[in-house]
SERO-4910 file (N, C-alpha, C, O; in steps of 0.05 Angstrom, whole numbers):
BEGIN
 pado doro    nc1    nc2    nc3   cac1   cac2   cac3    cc1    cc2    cc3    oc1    oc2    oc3
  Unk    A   2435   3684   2138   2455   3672   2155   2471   3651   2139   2459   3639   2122
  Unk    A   2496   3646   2142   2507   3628   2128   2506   3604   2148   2490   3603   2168
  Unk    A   2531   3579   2138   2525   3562   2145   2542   3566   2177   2531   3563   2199
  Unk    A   2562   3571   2175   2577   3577   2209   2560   3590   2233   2559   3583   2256
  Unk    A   2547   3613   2220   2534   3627   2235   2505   3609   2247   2496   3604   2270
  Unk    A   2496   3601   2217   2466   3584   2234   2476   3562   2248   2462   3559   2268
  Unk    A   2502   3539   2249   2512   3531   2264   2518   3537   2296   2511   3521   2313
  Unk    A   2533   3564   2305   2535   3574   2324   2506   3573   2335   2498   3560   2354
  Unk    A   2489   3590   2318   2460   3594   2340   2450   3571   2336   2436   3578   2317
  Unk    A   2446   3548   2339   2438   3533   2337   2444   3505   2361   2433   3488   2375
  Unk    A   2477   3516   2349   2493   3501   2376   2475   3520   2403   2457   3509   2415
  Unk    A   2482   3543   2408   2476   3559   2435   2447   3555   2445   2439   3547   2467
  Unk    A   2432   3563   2418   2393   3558   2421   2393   3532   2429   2377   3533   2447
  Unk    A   2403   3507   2428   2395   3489   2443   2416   3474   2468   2413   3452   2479
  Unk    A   2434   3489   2471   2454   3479   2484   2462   3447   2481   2460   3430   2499
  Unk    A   2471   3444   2454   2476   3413   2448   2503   3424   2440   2514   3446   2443
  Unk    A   2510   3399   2429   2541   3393   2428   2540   3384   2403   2528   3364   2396
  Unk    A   2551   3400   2387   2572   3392   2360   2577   3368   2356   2588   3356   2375
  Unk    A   2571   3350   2326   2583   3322   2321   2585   3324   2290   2572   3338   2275
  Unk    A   2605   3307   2284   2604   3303   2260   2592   3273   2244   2588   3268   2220
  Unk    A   2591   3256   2267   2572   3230   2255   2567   3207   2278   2581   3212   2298
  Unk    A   2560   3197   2280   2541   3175   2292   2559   3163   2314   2550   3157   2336
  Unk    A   2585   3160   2306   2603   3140   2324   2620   3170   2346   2642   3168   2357
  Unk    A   2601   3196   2345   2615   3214   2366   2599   3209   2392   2606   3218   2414
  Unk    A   2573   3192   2389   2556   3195   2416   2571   3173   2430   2570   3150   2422
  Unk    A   2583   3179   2448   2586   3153   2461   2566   3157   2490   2570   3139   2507
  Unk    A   2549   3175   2497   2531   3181   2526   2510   3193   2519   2510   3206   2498
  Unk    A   2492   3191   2531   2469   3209   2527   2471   3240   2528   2493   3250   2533
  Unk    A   2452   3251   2525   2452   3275   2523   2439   3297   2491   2418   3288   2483
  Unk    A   2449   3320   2476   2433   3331   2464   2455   3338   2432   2472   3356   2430
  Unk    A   2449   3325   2417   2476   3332   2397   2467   3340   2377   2445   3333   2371
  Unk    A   2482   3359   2359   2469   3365   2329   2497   3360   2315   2521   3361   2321
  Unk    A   2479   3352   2290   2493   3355   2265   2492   3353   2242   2470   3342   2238
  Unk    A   2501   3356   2220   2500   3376   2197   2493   3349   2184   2508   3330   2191
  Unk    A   2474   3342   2166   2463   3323   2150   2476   3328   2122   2497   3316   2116
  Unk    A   2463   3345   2106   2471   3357   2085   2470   3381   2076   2466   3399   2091
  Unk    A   2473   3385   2045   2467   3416   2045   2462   3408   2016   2473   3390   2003
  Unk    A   2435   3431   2008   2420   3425   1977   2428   3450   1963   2435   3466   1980
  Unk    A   2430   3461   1941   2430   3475   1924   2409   3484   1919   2395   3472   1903
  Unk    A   2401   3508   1931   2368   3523   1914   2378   3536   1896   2372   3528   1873
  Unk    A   2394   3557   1898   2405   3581   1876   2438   3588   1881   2451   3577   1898
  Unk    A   2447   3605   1865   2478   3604   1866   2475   3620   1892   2498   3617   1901
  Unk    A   2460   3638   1913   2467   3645   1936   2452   3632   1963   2457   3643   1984
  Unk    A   2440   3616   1962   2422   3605   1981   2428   3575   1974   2434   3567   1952
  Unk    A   2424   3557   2000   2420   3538   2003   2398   3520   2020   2382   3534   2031
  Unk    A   2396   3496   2023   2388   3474   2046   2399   3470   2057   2413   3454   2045
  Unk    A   2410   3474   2084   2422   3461   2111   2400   3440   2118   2379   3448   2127
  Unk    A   2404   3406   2114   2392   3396   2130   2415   3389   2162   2439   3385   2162
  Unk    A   2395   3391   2186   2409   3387   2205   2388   3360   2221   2367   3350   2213
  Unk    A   2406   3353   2247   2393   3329   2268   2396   3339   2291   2418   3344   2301
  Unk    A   2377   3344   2303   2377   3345   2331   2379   3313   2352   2357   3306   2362
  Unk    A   2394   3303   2356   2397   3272   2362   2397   3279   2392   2412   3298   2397
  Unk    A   2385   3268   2413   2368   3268   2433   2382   3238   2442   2371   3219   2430
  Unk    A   2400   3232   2457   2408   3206   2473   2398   3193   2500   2399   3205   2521
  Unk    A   2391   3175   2499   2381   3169   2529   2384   3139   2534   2383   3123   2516
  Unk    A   2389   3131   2562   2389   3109   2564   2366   3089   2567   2362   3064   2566
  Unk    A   2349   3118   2572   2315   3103   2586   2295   3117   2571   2299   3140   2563
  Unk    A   2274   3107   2567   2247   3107   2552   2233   3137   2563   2229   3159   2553
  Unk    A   2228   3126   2588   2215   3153   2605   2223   3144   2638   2204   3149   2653
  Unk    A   2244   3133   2649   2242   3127   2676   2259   3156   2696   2262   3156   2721
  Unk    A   2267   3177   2676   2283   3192   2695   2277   3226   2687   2254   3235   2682
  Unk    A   2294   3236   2687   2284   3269   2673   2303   3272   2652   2304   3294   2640
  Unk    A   2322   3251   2644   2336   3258   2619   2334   3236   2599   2352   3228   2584
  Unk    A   2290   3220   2602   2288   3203   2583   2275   3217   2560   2267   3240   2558
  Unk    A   2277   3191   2538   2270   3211   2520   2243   3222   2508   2242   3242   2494
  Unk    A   2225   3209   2515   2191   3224   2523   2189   3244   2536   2172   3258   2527
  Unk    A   2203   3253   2560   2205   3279   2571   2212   3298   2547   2196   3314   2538
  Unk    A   2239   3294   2537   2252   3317   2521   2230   3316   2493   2235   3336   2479
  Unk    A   2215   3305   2485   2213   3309   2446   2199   3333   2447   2208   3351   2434
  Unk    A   2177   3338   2461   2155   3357   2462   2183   3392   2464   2188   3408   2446
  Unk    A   2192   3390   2493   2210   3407   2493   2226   3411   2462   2228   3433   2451
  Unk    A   2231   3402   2458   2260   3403   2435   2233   3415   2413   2230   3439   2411
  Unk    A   2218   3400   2402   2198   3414   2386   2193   3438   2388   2194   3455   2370
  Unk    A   2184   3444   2418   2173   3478   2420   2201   3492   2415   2201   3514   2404
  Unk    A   2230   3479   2423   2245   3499   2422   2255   3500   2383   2263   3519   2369
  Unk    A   2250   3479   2378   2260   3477   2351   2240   3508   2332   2250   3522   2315
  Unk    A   2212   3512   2342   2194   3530   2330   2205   3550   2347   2203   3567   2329
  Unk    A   2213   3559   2361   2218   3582   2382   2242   3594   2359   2243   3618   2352
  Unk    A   2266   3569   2348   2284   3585   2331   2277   3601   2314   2286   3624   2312
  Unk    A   2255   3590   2295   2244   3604   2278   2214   3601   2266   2206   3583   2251
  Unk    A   2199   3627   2281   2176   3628   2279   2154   3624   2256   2132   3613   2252
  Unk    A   2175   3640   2240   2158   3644   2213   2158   3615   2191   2140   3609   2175
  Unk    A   2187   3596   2196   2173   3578   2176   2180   3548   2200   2191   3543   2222
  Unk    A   2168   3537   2180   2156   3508   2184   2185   3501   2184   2199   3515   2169
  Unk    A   2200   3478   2199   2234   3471   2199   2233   3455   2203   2248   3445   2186
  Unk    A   2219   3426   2226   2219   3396   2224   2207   3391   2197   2191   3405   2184
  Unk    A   2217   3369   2193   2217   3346   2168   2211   3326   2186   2190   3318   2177
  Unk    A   2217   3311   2206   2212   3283   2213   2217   3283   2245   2225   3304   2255
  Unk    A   2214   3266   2257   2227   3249   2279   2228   3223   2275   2208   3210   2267
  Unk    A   2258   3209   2282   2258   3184   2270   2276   3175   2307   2287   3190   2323
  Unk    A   2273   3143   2308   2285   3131   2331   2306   3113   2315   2305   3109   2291
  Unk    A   2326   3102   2336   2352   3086   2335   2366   3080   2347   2368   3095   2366
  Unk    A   2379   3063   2348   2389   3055   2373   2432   3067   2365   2450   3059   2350
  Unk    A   2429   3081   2380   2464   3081   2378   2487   3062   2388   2510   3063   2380
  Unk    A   2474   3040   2412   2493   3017   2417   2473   3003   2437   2458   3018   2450
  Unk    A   2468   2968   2442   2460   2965   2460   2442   2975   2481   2419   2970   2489
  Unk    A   2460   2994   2490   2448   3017   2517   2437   3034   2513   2424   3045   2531
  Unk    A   2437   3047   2487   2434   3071   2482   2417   3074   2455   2425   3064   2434
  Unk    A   2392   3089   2458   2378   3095   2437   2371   3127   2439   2366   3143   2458
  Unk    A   2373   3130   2409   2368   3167   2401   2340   3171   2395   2328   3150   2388
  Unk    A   2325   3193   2397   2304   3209   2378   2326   3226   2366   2344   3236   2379
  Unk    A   2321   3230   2334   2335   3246   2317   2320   3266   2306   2316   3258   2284
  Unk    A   2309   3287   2307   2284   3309   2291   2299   3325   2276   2309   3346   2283
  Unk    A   2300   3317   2256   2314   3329   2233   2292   3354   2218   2269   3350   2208
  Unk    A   2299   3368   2219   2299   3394   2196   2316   3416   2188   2335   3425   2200
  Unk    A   2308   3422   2168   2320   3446   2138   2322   3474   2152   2305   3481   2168
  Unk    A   2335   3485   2147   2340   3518   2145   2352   3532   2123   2374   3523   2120
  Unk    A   2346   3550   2105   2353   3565   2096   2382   3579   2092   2379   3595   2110
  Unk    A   2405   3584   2084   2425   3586   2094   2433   3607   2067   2421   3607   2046
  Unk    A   2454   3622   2072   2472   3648   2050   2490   3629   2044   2498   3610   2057
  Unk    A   2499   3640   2017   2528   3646   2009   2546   3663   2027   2565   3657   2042
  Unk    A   2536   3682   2023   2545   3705   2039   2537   3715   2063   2513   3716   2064
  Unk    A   2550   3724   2086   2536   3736   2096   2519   3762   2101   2528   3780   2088
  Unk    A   2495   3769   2118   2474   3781   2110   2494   3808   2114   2513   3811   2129
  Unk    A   2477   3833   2089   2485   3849   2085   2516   3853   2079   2529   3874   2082
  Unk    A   2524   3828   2070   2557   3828   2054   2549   3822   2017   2568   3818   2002
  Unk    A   2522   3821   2008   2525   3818   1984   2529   3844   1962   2525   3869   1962
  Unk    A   2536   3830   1950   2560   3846   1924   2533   3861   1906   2523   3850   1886
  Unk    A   2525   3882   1913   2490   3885   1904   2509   3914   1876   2527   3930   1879
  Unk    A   2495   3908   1856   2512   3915   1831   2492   3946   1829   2468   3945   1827
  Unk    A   2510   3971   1831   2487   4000   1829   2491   4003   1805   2509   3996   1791
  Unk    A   2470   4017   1801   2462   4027   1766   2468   4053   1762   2464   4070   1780
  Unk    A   2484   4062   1730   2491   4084   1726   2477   4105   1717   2482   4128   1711
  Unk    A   2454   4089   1715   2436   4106   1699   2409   4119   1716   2393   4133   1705
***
């Protein structure tokens, strides 16, 4: 998968909302976004991403944030079974009112996309 594509499913698998940095939350609710990206080989990379989790309350309602971590975890393994993808959960406060859980992890990502590589046949 490249990087647009694991973007899209990622956006949809958790039905969160697209950000590009810290000062887009202005409400609670479920956001991702793109941390960085590592260099393994000239066709693969590291997508680190954030799943940022907003809430105004601890646990007093159904959209605090002790209800959601457990959920977001199973769904975070539900994306992908086979490997291990959290790195952390970290807390923060985004303003006064408003504090995040962030569960950041890595995915795997193409150059290319799958079954578009330039695969070189032999003449011999």
């Amino acid at each position: 998968m490249t990087l647009e594509s694991t973007s899209k499913k990622l956006l949809k698998h958790f039905d969160a909302i697209g950000i590009a940095n810290y000062e887009d939350i202005k409400q609670g609710g479920l956001y991702l976004m793109l941390e960085s990206l590592t260099s393994i080989n000239h066709h693969k990379d590291s997508a680190s991403f954030s799943l940022i989790f907003s809430s105004h309350t601890f646990n007093k309602d159904k959209n605090s944030l002790i209800s959601q971590i457990d959920e977001l975890r199973l769904k975070l393994y539900e994306f992908d079974t086979t490997k291990k993808l959290l790195s952390s959960i970290e807390s923060g406060f985004i303003n006064s009112s408003l504090f995040a859980y962030r569960l950041k992890f890595n995915i795997e990502i193409f150059s290319k996309p799958e079954g578009d590589q330039d695969e070189k046949k032999s003449l011999f």
